[in-house]
C-alpha positions in Angstrom: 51.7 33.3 73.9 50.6 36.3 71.9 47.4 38.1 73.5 44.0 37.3 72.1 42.7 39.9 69.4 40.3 42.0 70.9 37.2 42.1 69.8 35.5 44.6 67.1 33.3 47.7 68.7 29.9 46.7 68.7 30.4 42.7 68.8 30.8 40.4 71.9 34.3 38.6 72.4 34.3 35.0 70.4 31.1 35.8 68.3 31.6 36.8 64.8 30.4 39.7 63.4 26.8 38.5 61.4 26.9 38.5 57.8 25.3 41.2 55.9 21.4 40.9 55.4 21.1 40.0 51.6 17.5 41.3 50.2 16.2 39.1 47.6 14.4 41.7 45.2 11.1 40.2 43.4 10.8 40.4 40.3 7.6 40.4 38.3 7.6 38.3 35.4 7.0 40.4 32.0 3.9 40.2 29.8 5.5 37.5 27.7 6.1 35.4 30.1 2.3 35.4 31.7 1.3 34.8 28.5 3.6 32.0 27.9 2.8 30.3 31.1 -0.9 31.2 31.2 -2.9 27.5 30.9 -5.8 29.0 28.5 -2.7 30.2 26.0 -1.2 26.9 26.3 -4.6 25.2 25.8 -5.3 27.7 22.7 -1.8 26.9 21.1 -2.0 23.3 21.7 -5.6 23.9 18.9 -3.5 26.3 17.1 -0.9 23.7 16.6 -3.3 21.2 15.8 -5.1 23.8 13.3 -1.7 24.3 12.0 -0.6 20.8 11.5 -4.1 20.1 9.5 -2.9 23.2 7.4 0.6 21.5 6.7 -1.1 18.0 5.6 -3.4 19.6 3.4 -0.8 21.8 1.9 1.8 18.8 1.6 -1.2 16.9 0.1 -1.3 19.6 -2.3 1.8 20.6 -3.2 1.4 16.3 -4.1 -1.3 16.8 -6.2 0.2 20.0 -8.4 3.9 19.6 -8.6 4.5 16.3 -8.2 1.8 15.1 -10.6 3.3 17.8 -13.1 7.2 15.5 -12.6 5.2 12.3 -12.7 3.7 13.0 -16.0 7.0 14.7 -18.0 8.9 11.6 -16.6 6.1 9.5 -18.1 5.9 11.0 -21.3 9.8 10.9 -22.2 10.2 7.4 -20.8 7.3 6.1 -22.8 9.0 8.3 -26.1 12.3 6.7 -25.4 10.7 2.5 -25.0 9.5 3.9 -28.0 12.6 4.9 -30.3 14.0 1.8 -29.0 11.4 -0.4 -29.9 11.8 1.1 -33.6 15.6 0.5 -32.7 14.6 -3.1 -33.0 12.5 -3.4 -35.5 14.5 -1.0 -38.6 17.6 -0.2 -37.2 19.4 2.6 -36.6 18.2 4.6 -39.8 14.9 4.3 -38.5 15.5 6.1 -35.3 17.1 8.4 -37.1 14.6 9.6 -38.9 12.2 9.4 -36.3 14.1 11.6 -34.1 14.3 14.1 -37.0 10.7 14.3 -37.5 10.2 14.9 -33.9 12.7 17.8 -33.8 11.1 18.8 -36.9 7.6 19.4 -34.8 9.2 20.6 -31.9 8.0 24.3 -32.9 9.0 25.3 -29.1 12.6 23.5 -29.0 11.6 21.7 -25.7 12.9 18.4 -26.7 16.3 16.6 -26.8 17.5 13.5 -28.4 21.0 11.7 -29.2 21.3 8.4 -30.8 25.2 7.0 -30.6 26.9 4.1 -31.9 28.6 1.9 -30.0 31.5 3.8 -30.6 30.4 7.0 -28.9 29.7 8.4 -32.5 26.6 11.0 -32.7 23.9 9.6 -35.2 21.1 11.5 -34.8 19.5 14.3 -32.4 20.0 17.5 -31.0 22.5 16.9 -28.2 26.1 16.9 -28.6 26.7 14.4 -25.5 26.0 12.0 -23.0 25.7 13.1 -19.9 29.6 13.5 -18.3 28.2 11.4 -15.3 26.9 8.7 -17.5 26.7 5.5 -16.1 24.9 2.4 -17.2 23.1 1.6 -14.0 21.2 4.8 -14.1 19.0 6.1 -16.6 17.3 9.5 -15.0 20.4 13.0 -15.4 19.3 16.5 -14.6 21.6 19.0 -17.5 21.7 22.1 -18.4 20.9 23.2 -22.2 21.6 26.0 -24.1 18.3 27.6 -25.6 19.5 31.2 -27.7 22.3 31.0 -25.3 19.8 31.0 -22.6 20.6 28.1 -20.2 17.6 25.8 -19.1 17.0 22.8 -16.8 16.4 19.4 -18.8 15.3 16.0 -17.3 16.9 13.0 -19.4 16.5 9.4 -19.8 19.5 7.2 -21.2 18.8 3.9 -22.4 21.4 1.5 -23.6 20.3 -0.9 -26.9 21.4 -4.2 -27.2 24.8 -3.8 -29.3 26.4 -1.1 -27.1 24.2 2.2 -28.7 22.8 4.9 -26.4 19.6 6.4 -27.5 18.9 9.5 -24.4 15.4 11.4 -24.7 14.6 14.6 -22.7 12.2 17.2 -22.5 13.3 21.2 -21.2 11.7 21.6 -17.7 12.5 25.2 -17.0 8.9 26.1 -17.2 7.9 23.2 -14.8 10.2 24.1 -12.3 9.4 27.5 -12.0 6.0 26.4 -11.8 6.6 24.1 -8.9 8.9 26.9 -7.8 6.0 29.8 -7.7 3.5 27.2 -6.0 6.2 26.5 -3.6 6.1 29.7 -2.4 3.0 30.4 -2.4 2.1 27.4 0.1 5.0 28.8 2.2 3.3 32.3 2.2 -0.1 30.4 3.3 2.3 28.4 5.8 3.1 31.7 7.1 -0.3 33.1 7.1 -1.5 30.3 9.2 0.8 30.3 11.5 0.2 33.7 11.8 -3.8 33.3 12.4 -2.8 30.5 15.0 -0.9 32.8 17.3 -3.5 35.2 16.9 -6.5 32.6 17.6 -4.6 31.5 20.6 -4.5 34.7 21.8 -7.9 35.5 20.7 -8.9 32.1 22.2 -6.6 33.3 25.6 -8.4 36.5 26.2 -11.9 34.9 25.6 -11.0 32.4 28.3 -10.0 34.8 30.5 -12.6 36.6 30.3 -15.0 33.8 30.5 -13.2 32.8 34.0 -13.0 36.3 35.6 -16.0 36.1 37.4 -15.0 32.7 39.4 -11.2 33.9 39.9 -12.4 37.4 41.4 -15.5 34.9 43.7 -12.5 32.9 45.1 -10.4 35.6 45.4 -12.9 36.8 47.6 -13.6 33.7 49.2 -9.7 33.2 49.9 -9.8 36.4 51.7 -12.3 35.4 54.1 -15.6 36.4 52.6 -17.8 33.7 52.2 -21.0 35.7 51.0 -19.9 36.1 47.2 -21.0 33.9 44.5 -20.4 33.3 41.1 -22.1 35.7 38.4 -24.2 33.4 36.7 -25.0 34.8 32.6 -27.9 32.6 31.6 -25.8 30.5 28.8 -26.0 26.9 29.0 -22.0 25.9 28.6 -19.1 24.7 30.6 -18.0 28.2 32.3 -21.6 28.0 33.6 -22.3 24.9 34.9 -18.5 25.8 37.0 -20.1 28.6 37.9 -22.9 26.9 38.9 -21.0 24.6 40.4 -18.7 26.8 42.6 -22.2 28.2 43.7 -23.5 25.1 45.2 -19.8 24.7 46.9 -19.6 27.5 48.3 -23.6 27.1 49.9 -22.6 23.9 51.0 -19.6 25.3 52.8 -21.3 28.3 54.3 -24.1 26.2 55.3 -21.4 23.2 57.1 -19.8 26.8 58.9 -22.7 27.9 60.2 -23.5 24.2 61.0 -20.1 23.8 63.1 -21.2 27.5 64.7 -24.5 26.2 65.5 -22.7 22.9 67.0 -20.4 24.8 68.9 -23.3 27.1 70.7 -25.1 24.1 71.4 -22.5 22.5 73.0 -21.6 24.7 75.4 -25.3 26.0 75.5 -26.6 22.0 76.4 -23.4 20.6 78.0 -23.1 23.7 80.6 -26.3 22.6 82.4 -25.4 18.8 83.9 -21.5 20.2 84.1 -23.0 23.2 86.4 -25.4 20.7 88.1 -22.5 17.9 88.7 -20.2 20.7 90.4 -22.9 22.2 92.2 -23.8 19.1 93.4 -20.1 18.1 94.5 -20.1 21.5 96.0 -23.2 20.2 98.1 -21.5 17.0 98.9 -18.4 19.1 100.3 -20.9 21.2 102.6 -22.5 17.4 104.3 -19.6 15.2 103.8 -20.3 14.7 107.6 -23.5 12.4 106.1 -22.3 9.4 104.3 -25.2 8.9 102.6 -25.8 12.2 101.2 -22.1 12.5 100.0 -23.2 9.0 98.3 -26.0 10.3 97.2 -24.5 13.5 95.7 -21.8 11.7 94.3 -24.1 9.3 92.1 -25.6 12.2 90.5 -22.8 13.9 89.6 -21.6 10.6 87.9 -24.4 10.1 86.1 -24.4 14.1 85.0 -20.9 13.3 83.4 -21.9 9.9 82.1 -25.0 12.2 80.2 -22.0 14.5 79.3 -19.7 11.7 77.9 -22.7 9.9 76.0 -23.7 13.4 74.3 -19.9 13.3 73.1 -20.2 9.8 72.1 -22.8 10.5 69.6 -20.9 13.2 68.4 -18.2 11.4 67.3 -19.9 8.2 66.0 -22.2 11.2 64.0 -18.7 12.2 62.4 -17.5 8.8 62.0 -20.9 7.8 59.9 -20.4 10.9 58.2 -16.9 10.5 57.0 -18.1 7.3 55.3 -15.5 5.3 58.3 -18.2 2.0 58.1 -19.0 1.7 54.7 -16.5 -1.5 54.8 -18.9 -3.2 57.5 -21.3 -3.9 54.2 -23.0 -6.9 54.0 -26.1 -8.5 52.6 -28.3 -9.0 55.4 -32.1 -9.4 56.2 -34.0 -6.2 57.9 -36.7 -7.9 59.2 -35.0 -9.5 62.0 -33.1 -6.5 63.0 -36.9 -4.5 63.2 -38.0 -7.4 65.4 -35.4 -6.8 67.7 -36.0 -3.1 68.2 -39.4 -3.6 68.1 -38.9 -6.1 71.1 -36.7 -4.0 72.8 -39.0 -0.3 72.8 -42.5 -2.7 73.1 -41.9 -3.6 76.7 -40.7 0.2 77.4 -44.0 1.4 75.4 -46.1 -1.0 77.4 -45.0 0.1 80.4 -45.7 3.8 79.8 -49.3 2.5 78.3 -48.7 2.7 74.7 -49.2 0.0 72.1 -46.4 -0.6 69.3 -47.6 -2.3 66.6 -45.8 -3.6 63.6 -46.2 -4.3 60.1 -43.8 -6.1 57.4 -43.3 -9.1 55.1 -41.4 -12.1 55.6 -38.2 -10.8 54.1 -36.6 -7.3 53.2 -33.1 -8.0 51.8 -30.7 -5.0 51.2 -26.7 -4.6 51.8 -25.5 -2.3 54.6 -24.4 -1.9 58.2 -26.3 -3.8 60.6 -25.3 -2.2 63.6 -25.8 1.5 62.3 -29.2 0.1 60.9 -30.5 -0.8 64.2 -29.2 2.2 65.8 -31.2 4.5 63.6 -34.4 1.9 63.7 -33.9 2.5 67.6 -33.4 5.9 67.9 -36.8 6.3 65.9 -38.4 4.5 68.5 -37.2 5.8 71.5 -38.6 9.2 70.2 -41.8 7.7 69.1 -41.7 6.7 72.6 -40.7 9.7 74.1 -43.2 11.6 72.6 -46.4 9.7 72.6 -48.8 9.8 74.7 -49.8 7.6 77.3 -52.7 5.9 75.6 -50.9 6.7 72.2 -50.1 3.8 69.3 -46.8 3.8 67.8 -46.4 1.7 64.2 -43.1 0.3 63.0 -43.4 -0.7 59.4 -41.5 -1.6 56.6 -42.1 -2.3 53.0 -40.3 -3.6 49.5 -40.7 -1.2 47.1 -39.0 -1.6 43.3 -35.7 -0.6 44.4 -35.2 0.1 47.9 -36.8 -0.8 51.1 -39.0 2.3 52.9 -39.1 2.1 56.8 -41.8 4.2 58.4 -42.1 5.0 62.3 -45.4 7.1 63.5 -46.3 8.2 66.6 -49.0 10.4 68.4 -46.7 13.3 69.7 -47.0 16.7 69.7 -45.7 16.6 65.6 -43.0 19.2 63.8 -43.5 22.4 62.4 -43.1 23.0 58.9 -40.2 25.0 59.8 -39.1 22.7 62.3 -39.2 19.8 59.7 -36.3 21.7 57.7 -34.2 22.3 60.4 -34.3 18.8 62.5 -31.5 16.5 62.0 -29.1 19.2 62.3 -26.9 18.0 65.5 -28.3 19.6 68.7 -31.6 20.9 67.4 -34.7 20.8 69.3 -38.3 21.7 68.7 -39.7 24.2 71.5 -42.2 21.0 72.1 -39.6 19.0 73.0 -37.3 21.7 75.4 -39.3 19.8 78.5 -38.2 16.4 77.2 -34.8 14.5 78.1 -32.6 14.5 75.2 -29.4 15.9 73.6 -30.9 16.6 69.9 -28.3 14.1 68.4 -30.9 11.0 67.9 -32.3 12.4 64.5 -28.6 13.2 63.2 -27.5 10.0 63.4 -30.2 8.5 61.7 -29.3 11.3 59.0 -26.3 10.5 58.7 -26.9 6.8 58.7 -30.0 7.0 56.1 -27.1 9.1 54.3 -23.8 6.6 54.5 -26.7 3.9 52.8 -27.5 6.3 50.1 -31.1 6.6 51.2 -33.4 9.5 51.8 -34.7 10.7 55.0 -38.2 12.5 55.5 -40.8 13.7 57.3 -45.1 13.0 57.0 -48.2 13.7 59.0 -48.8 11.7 62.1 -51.4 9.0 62.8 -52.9 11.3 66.2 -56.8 12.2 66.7 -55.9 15.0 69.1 -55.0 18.5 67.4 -52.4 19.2 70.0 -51.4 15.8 69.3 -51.1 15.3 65.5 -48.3 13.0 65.7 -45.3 12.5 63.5 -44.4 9.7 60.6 -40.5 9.5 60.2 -40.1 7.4 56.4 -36.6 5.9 55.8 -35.7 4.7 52.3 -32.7 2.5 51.9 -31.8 1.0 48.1 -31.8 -2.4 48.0 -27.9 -2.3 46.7 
């Protein structure tokens, strides 16, 4: 057995030696092909074409109207001359014709006509030609020859007809001069073919660079943007067109994206900012239990709380995620027509008893029906996270007034209370997810109730806002919370 090859110097035994690193060079397409493959050229061509093609009709349209109208009229003229000379054919013979075609060559200052009259034979009678045509043939009637003027040759047009015994009687006319006409206005709708298409290219690139132009400002933004900047926006020029209402558009975009970042920022500090408290207090709280597990009914005890800390925890992320689910538009196929007022009668019974027993009086106001199409459940879930903060918040003593009305086109809910009331600034900023007035630091809650209804009132298509109170007390002012859902 021969021995095994040994191996090259700097590879291991069995492996082969790696293949050579191939660099693929870039290469930057040229001028003419950016232009080529820009979308404002192609959109430019595609009117330049269309500009061009207009051109062409009206050109073919009157090339139409010139040359051929010129043919049309000499073909007219020597057919009508020839249904003459045979008409006189018929009526005196061929004498007759004869001397009619004399006195016609006899006028003929300009030697631009032809005639022959033959006998049956093939005999020349009369006319200025020597011949028929060498193609003659009695199905057609219409030759194109060439004629001898001072030894000058010339285009003729002919027309044969054959009489009734076997004669030939052929009548032409010279149509040199025609032809060049049609010739010279040929060409000069070729040169204005040319010109156009010349003024096309350069209106589509005219057209190309005034697009560009025109988009500069919103390429360079989102260039900006894609690199990670999300402060720059659109140059906006004062014209009322398309580029600006993109512009304008891109604007709004990009302040609803910055706003949503600085939402999911806020969201995040709040989360661990709100959900570090009952986490600490359940551990520290195990902790305890740990220390006197020797008393059952503390380690019970200890054990409860810290259960109910992380039920708080899992309710807070609960919300969240139904808040994202309404948001996302997830229960828009749980639509149906129902009947409001039943559904405000059940929250009202269920947050009565609770406002009775902390002395407050709920009262309620609406008519016998409200119809409107949505989601029943997320309905009463916003109708009941109203109350529980009407309740929260009021006073003991305090009223709180559920009411609901049928307006033209939608259905307004309204919930006041005599709380401590919002801030104008405070009034912009709840229903963002985790926000809470200073007045209501002291108060149990996770600042998710008014999102939801946001995002509910939202989902319907309604508006959410915020009035004055119904409270007496100037500590107390209160706060009215209006909901207005369409009716479809």
């Amino acid at each position: 057995m021969a021995p095994p090859p040994h191996p090259r110097p700097g590879h291991a035994a069995g492996r082969p030696p790696p293949h050579p690193v191939r660099r693929r060079v870039q290469q930057h397409p040229g001028p003419l092909w950016r232009l080529l493959s820009s979308t404002s050229f192609r959109i430019a061509l595609l009117f330049a074409t269309l500009f061009l093609l207009a051109g062409l009709a009206f050109t073919g349209v009157l090339w139409w109207g010139t040359a051929g109208t010129l043919e049309r009229q000499i073909d007219a003229a020597i057919r009508a001359d020839a249904l003459a000379l045979a008409e006189r054919w018929r009526e005196a013979g061929d004498d007759a014709v004869a001397e009619a075609i004399s006195e016609r060559l006899a006028l003929d200052a300009e030697d631009q006509t032809a005639y022959l009259l033959t006998a049956p034979d093939g005999r020349r009678l009369a006319g200025n030609l020597e011949q028929l045509p060498e193609d003659y043939r009695t199905d057609i009637q219409w030759y194109a020859m060439t004629l001898l003027r001072d030894g000058i040759p010339g285009e003729a047009r002919l027309y044969v007809v054959q009489l009734p015994d076997g004669s030939h009687l052929a009548v032409g006319r010279d149509v040199g001069e025609k032809l060049r006409l049609r010739a010279l206005l040929t060409e000069g709708l070729a040169w204005s073919a040319g010109v156009a298409i010349l003024f096309a290219f350069a209106g589509a690139w005219l057209l190309r660079r005034w697009l560009e132009e025109r988009l500069i400002p919103a390429t360079a933004t989102a260039a900006l943007i894609a690199g990670g900047d999300l402060s720059p926006r659109v140059p906006l020029a004062g014209r009322d067109d398309e580029f600006e209402a993109l512009g304008r558009s891109m604007n709004t975009m990009l302040d609803r994206i910055a706003h949503l970042m600085e939402g999911v920022r806020g969201v995040s500090d709040a989360i661990a900012h709100d959900l570090r408290t009952p986490i600490a207090r359940a551990r520290s709280r195990l902790e305890e239990a740990l220390e006197t597990s020797d008393d059952p009914a503390a380690l019970k005890g200890a054990l409860e709380r810290g259960i109910a800390d992380l039920d708080n925890v899992t309710r807070v992320f609960q919300a969240v995620l139904r808040i994202a689910e309404v948001e996302a538009g997830a229960r828009r196929a749980a639509f149906a027509p129902l009947d409001l007022v039943p559904l405000l009668a059940d929250a009202a019974e269920l947050y009565g008893a609770t406002a009775e027993e902390n002395g407050q009086t709920l009262r309620t106001e609406w008519p016998k029906s409200l119809p409107l199409t949505g989601d029943r459940d997320l309905l009463l879930q916003a109708i009941a996270n109203l109350l529980d903060n009407a309740v929260k918040f009021t006073v003991p003593g305090g009223t709180i007034t559920l009411s609901a009305e049928m307006q033209e086109d939608a259905v307004l809910i309204r919930v006041a209370d005599e709380g401590p009331g919002l801030s104008a600034e405070d009034r912009q900023r709840v229903g963002e997810r985790f926000f809470r007035a200073d007045s209501a630091r002291a108060t149990p809650g996770s600042g998710l109730g008014i999102s939801l209804v946001r995002a509910v009132v939202q989902l319907h298509g309604g508006m959410l806002w915020f009035e004055d109170g119904q409270g007496t007390q100037p500590d107390y002012p209160g706060l009215t919370v209006c909901l207005g859902l369409p009716v479809a």
